[in-house]
N, C-alpha and C positions, 0 to 999 in steps of 0.2 A: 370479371376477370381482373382488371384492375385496381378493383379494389382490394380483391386475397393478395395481390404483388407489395401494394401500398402498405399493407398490414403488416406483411414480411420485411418489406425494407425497415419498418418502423423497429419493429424486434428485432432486427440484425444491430441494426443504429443506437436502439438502447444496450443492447448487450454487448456492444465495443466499449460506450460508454462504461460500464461496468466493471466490464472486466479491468482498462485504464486505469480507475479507481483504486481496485484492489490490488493492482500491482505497485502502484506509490506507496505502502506501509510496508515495502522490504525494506527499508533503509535503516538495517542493525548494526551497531556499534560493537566491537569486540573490546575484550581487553584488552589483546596486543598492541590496540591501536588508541589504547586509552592513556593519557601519561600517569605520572604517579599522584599527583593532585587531586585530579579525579578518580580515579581508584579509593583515594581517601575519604573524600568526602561521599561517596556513594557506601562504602562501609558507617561513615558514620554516622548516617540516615538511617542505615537497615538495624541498625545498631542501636 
């Protein structure tokens, strides 16, 4: 019995983990908040 709980906390414990993880890569830039410098050189990369 102890050990099927141990198992479960273990996969609760990794999948906070995780989920943590994948919420750190929201951090998107818009252009509104872009000034006009970088606006430029990001066209003249793509460019």
């Amino acid at each position: 019995m102890l050990y099927q709980i141990g198992i479960i906390l273990i996969i609760i414990f990794a999948a906070i983990i995780v989920s943590k993880r994948l919420n750190q890569n929201n951090d998107l830039i818009y252009e509104d908040e872009m000034e006009e410098d970088e606006l430029k050189k990001l066209d003249d990369e793509i460019n």
